[in-house]
C-alpha positions as CSV (number, residue, x, y, z in Angstrom):
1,X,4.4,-11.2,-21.2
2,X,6.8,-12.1,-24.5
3,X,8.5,-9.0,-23.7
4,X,9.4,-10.0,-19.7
5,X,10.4,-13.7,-20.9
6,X,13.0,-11.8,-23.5
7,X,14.3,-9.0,-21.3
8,X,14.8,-11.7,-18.6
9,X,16.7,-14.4,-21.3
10,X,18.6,-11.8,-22.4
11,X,19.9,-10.4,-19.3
12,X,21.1,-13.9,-18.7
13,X,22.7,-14.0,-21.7
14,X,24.2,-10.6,-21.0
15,X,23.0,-8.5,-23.3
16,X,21.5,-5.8,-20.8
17,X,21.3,-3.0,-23.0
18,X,18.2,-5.2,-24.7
19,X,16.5,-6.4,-22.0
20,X,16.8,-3.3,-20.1
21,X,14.7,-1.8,-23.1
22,X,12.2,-5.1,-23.0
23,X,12.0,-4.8,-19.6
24,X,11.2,-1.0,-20.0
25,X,8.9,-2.0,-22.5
26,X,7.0,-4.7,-20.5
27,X,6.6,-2.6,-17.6
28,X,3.1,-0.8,-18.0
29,X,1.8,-4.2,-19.3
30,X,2.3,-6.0,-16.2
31,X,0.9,-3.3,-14.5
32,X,-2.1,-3.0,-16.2
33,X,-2.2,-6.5,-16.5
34,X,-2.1,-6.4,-12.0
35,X,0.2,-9.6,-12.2
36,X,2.4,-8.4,-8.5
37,X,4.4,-11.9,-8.8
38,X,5.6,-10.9,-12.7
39,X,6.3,-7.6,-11.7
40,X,8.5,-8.7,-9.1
41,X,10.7,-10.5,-11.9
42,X,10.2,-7.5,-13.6
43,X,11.9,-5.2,-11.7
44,X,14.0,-7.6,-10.4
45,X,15.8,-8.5,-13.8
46,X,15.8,-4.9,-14.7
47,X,17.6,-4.0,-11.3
48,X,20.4,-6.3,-12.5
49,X,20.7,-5.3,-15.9
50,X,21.0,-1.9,-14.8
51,X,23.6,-2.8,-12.4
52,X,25.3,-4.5,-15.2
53,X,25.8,-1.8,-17.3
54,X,27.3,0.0,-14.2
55,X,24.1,2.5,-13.2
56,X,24.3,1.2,-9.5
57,X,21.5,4.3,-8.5
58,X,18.8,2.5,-11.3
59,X,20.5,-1.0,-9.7
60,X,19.0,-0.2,-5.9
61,X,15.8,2.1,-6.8
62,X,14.8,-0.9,-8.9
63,X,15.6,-3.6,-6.3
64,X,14.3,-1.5,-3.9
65,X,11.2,-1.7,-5.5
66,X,11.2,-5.3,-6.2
67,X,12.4,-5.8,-2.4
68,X,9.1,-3.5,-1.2
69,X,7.0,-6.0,-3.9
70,X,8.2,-9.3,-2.5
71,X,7.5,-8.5,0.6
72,X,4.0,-7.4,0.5
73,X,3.5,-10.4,-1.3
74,X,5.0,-12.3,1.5
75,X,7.6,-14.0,-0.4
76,X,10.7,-14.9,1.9
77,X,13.0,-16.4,-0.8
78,X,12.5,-13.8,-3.3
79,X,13.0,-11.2,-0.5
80,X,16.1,-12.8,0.3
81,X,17.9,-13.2,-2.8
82,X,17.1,-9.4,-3.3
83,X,18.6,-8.6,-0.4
84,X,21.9,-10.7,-1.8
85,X,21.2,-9.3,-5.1
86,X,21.4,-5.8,-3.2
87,X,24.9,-6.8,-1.0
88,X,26.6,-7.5,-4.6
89,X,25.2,-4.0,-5.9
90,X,27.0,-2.5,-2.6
91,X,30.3,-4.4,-3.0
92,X,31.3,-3.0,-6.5
């Protein structure tokens, strides 16, 4: 999970081109690992670094599957800051 923690710090310190490759990296480890709730944030963070570096396509199949995720999870406030997260993606 080192490698979600760093995609995620670095996409909040802007440097998307490195946590998109964590992120990419991290990937088949949480999904082997069957953690749903990390692979939320996964896809999640990875949705907005893509978006970031201006692949708006990657930004909404990402969040899209984040969105789908959340919701099977039953997690109303991660399903709604998606759907912000998704409005922004739209507006640019």
């Amino acid at each position: 999970m080192r490698r979600l923690r760093s995609g995620a710090i670095a996409t909040t310190n802007s440097q998307d081109d490195k946590a998109l490759e964590l992120l990419t990296r991290a990937e088949p480890l949480v999904r082997e690992a069957g953690d749903r709730v990390q692979l939320v944030a996964l896809l999640a963070n990875r949705a907005y670094a893509l978006d970031n570096l201006g692949d708006v396509e990657g930004a909404l199949a990402g969040s899209s599957q984040a969105l789908e995720s959340a919701r099977s999870l039953g997690d109303t406030e991660t399903v709604s800051q998606l759907l912000v997260n998704r409005g922004t993606v739209f507006t640019r």
